[in-house]
Backbone as CSV, one residue per row, in Angstrom:
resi,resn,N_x,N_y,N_z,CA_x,CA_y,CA_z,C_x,C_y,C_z
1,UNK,12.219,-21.488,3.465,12.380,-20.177,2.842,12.913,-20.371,1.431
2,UNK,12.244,-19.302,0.421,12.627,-19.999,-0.985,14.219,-18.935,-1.325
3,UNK,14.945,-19.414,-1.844,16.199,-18.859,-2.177,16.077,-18.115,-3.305
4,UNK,15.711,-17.084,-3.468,15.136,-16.292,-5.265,16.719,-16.610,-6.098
5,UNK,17.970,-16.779,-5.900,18.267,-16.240,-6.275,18.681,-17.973,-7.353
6,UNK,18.333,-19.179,-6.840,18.690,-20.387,-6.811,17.274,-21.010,-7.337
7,UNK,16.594,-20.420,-7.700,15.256,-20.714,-8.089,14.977,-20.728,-9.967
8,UNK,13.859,-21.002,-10.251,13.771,-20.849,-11.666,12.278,-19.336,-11.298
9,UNK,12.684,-18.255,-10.778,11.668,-17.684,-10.982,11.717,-16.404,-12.165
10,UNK,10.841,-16.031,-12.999,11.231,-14.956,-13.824,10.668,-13.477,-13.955
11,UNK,11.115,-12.502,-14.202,10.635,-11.017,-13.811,9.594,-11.019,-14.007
12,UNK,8.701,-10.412,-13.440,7.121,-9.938,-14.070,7.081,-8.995,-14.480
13,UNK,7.830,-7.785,-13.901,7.491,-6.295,-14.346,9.158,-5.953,-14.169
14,UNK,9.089,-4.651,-14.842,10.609,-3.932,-14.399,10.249,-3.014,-13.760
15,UNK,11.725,-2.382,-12.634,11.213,-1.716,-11.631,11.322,-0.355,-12.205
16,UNK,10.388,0.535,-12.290,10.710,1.906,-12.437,11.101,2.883,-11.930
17,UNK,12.360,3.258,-11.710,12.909,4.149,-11.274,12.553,5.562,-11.411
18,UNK,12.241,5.747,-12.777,11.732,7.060,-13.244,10.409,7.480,-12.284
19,UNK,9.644,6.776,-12.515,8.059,7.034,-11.269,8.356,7.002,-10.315
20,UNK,9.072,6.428,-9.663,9.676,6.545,-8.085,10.276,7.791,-7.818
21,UNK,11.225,8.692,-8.692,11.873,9.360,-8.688,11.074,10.780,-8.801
22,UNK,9.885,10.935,-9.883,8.823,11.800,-9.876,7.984,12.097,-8.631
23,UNK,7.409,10.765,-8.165,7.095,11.109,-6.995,8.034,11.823,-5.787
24,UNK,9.592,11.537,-5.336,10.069,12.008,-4.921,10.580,13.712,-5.019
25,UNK,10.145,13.799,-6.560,10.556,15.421,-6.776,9.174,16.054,-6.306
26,UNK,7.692,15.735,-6.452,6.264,15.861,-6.474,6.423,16.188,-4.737
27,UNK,6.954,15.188,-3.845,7.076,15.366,-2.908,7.847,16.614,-2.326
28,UNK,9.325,16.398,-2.378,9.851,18.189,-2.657,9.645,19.319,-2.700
29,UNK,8.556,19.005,-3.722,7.948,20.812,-3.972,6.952,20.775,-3.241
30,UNK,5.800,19.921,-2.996,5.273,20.317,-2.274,5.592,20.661,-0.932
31,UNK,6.599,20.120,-0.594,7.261,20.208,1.172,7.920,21.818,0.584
32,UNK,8.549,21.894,-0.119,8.972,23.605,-0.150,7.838,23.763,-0.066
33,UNK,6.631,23.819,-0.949,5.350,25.095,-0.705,4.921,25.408,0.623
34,UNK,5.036,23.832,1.448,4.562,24.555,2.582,5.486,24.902,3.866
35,UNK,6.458,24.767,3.364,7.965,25.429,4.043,7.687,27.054,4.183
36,UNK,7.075,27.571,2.851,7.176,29.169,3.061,5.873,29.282,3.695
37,UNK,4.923,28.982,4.080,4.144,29.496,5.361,4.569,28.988,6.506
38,UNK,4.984,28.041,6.842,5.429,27.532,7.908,6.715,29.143,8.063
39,UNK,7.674,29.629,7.460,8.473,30.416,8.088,7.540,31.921,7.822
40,UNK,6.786,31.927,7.197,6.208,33.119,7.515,5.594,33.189,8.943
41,UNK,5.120,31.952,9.392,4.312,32.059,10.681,5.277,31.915,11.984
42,UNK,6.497,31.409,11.425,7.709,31.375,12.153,8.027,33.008,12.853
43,UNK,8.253,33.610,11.509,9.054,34.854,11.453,8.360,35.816,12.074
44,UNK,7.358,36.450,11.475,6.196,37.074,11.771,4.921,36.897,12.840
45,UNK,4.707,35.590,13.263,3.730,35.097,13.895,3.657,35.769,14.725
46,UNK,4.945,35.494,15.992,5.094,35.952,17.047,4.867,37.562,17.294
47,UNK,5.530,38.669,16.664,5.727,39.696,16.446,4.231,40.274,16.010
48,UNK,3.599,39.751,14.617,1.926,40.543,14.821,1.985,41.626,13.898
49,UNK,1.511,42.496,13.286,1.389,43.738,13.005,2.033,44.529,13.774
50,UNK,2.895,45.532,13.346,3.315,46.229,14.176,2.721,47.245,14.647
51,UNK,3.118,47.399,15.809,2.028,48.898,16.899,0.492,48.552,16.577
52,UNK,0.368,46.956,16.365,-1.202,46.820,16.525,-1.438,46.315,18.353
53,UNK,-3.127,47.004,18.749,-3.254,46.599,20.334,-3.992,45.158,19.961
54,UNK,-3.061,44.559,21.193,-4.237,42.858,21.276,-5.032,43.636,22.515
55,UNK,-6.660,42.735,21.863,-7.659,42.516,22.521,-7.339,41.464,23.582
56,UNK,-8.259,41.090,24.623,-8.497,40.357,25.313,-8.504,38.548,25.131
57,UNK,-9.513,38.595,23.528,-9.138,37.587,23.533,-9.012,36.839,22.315
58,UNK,-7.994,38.149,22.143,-7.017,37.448,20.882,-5.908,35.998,21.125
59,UNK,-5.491,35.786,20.184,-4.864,34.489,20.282,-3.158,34.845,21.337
60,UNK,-2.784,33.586,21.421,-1.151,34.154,22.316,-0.700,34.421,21.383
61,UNK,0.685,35.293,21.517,1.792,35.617,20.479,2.551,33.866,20.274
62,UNK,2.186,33.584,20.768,3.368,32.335,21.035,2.713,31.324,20.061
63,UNK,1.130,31.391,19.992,0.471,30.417,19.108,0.943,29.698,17.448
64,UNK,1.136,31.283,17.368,1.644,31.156,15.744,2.937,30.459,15.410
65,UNK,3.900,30.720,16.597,4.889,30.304,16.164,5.160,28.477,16.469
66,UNK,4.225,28.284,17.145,3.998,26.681,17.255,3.323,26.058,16.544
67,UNK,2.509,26.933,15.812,1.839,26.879,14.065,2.474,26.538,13.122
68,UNK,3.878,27.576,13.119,4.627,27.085,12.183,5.528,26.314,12.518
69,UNK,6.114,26.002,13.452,7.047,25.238,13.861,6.584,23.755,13.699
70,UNK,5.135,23.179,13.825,5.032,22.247,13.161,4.602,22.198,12.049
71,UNK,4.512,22.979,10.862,4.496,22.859,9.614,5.748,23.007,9.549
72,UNK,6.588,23.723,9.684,7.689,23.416,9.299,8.382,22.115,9.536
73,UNK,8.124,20.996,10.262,8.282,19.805,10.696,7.670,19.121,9.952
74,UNK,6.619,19.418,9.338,5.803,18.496,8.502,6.443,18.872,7.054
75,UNK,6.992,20.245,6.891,7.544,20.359,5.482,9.170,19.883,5.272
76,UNK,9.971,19.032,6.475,11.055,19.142,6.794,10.769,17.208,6.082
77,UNK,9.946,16.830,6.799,9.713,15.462,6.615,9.183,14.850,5.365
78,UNK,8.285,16.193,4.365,8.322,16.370,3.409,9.180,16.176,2.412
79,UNK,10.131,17.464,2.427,11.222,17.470,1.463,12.336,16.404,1.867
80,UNK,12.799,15.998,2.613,13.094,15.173,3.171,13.017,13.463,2.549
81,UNK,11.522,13.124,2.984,11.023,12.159,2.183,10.916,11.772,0.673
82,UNK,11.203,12.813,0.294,11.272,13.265,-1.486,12.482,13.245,-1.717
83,UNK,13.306,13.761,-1.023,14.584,13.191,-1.610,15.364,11.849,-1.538
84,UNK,14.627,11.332,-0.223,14.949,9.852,-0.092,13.974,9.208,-1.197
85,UNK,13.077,9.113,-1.772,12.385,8.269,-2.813,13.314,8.640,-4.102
86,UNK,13.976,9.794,-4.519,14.671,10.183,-5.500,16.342,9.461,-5.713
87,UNK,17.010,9.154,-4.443,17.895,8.520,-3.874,17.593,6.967,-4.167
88,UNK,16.990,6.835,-3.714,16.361,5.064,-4.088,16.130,4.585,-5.201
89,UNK,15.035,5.704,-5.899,15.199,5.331,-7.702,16.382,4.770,-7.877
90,UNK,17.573,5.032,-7.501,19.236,4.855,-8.254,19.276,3.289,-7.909
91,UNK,18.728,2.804,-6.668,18.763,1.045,-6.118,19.202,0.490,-7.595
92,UNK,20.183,-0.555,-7.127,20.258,-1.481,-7.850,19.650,-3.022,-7.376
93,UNK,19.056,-4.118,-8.840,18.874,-5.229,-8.322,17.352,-5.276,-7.572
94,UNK,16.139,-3.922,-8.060,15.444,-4.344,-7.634,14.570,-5.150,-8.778
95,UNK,12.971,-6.274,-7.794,12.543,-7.118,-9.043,11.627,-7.349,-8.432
96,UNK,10.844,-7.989,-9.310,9.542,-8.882,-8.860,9.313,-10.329,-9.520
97,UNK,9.675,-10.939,-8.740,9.316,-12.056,-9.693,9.134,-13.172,-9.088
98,UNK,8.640,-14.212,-10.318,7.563,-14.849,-9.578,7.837,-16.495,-10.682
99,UNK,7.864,-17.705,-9.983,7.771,-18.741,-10.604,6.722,-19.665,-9.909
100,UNK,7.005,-21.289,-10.564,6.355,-22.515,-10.051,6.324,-22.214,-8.628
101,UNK,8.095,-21.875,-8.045,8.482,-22.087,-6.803,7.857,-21.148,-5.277
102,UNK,7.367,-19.997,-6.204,6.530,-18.808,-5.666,7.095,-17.508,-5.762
103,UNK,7.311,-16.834,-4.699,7.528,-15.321,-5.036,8.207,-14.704,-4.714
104,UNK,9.296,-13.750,-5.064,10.682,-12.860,-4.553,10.496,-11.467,-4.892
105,UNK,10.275,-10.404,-3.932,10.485,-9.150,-4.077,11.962,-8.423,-3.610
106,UNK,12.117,-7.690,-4.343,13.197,-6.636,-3.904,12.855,-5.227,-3.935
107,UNK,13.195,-4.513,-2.836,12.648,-3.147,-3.301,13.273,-2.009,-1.884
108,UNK,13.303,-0.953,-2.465,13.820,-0.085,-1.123,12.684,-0.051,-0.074
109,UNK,12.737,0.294,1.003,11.790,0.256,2.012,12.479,1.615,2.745
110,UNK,11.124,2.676,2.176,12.043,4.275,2.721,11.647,4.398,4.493
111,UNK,12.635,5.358,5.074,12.935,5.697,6.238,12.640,6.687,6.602
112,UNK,13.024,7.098,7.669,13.005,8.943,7.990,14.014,9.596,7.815
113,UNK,13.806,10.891,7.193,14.589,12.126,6.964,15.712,11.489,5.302
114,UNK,14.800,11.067,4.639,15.831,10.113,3.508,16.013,8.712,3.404
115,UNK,16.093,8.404,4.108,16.776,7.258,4.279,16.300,6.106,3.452
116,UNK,16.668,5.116,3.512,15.971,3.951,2.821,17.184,2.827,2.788
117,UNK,16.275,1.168,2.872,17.071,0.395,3.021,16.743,-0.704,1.764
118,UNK,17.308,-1.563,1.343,16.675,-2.624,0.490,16.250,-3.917,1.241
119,UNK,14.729,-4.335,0.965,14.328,-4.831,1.719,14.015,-6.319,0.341
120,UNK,14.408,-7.647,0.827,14.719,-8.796,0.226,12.811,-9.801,0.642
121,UNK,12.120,-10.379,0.081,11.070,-11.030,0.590,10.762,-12.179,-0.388
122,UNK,10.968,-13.178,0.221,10.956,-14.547,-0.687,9.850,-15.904,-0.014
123,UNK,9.109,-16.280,-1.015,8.040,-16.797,-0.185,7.511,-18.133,-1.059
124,UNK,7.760,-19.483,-0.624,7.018,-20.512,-1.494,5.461,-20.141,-1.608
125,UNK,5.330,-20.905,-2.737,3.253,-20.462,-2.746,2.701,-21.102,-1.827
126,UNK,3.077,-22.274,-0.967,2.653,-22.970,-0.046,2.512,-22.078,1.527
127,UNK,3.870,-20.573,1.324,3.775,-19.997,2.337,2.718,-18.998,2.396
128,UNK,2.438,-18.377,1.221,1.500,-17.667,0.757,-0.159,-18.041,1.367
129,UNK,-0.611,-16.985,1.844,-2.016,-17.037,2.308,-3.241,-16.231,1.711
130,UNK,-2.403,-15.372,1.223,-3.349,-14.433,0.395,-2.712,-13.072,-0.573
131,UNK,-3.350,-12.925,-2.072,-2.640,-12.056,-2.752,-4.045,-10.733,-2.892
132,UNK,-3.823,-9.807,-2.564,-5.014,-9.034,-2.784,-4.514,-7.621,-2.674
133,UNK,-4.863,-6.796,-4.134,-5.242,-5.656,-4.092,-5.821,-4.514,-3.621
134,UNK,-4.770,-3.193,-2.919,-5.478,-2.375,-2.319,-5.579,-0.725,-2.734
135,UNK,-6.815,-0.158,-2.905,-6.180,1.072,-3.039,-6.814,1.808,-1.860
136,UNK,-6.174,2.671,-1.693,-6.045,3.753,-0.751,-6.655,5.464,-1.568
137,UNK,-7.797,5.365,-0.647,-8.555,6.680,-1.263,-8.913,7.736,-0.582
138,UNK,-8.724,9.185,-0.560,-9.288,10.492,0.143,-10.563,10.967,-0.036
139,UNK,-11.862,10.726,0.370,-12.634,11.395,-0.007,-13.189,10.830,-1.483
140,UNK,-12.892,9.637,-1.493,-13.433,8.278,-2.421,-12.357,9.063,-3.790
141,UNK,-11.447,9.605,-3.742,-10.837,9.706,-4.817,-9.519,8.751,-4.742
142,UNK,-9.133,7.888,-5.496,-7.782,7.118,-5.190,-6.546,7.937,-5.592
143,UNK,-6.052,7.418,-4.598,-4.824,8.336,-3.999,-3.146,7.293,-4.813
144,UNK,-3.692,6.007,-4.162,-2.744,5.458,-4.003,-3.189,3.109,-4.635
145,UNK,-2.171,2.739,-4.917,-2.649,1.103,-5.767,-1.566,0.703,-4.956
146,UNK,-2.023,-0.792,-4.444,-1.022,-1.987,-3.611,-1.157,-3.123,-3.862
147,UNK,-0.577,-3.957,-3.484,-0.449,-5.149,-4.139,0.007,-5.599,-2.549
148,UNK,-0.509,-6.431,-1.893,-0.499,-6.967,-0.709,-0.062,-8.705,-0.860
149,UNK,1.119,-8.931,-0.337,1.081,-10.600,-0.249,1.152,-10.642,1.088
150,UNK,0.381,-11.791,1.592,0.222,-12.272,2.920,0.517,-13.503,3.611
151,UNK,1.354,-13.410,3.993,2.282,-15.019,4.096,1.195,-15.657,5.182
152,UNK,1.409,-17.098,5.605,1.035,-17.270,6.522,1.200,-16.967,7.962
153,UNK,2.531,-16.899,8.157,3.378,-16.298,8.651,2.523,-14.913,10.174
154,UNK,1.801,-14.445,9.494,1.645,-12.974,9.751,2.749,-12.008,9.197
155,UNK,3.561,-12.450,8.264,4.566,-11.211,7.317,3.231,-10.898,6.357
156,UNK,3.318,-9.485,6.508,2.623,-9.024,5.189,3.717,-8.129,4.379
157,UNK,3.740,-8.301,2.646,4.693,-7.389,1.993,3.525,-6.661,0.747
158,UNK,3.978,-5.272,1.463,2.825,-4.352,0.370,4.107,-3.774,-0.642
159,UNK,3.481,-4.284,-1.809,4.417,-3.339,-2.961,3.585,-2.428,-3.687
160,UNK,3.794,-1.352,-3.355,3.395,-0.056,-4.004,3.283,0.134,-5.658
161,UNK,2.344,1.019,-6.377,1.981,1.311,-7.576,3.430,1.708,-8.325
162,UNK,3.948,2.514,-7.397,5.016,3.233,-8.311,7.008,2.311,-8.168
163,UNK,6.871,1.576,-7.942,7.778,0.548,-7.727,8.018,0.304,-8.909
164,UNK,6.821,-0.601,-9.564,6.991,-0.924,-10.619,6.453,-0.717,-12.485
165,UNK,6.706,-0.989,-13.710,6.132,-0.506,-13.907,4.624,-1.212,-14.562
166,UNK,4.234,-1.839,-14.360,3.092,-2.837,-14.726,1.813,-2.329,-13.603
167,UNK,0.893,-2.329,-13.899,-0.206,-2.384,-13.092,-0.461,-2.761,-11.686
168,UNK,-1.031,-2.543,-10.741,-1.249,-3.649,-10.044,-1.842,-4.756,-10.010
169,UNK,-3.307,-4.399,-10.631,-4.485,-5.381,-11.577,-3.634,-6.715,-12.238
170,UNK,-2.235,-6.102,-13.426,-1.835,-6.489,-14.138,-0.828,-7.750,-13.311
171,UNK,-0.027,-7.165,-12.190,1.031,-8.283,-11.533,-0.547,-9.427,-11.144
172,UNK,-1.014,-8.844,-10.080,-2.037,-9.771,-9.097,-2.167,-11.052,-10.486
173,UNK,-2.770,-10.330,-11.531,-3.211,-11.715,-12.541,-2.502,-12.495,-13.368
174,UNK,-1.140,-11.528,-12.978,0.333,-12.691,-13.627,0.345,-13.674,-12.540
175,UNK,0.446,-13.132,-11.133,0.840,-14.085,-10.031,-0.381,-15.156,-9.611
176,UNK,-1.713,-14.943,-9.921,-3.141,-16.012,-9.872,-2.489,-16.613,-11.068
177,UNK,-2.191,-16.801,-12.321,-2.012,-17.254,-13.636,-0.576,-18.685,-12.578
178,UNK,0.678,-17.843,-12.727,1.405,-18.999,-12.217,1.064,-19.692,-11.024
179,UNK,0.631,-19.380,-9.965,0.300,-20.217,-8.811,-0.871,-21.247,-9.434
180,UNK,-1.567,-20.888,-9.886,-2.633,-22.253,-10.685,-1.395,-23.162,-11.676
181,UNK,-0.658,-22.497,-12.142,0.322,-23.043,-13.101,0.844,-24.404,-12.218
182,UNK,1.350,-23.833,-10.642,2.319,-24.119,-9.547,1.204,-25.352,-8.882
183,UNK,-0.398,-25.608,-9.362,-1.217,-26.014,-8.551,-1.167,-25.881,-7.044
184,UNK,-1.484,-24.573,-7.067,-1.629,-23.816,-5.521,-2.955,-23.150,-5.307
């Protein structure tokens, strides 16, 4: 196991807090937006129009409110999640970097309802099995950029677009550049 901290390895990118932190507010609001239908269908669902007659085969009264009760669960985990990415921006000591010796990440690794821990990943190039780029797309629109290292191991460590602030394109061909450096 390589020791990052005892190593000659040097930063590649700095971590951006600010983009981490955007996304976490981006997240927020959208979990409020859909907080207020979720309690409209809460509040109202059940209840209906008032002095309106149900048909036969109208929906249950009860439907709606299990409608909103999991949007509201989904907007809970939402806002939630947004404030833990906003919380984390503050991490200290996170990095990426990369020498002869191979490769050391630091970075929060978020949780549920907030949370988040700092997660440490240090890897000779000899442990290394594969470095490859991923993005993640809806409907062929990209959503989301990764940066995948793949130990031999079966550890895989995905570092996300907004971590840092350099490319993903841009790390992958710093880290091919030194591992040829490293003759790996």
């Amino acid at each position: 196991m390589l020791d990052a901290r005892q190593s000659d390895l040097r930063d590649l990118t700095a971590y951006a807090p600010m983009r981490l932190a955007l996304t976490g507010i981006w997240r927020v609001i959208f979990g409020l937006l859909l907080a207020a239908p979720a309690g409209v269908l809460i509040y109202v669902g059940p209840a209906g129009e008032a002095g309106a007659q149900r048909a036969a085969g109208d929906m249950p009264a009860w439907w709606m409110f299990l409608v909103g009760l999991g949007l509201g669960v989904f907007a809970l985990a939402m806002v939630t999640g947004g404030v833990g990415r906003v919380v984390s921006a503050f991490a200290q000591g996170c990095y990426l970097r990369a020498g002869t010796d191979g490769v050391a990440v630091r970075l929060p690794k978020m949780g549920w309802f907030g949370r988040f821990r700092i997660v440490e990943h240090a890897f000779r190039w000899e442990e290394i099995e594969q470095l490859f780029p991923l993005t993640r797309s809806v409907n062929l629109i990209p959503v989301a950029r990764e940066l995948h290292i793949r130990a031999i191991g079966g550890t895989e460590v995905v570092v996300e677009r907004f971590y840092f602030q350099a490319s993903v394109k841009r790390i992958l061909e710093e880290l091919n550049r030194i591992r040829m450096q490293a003759g790996r």
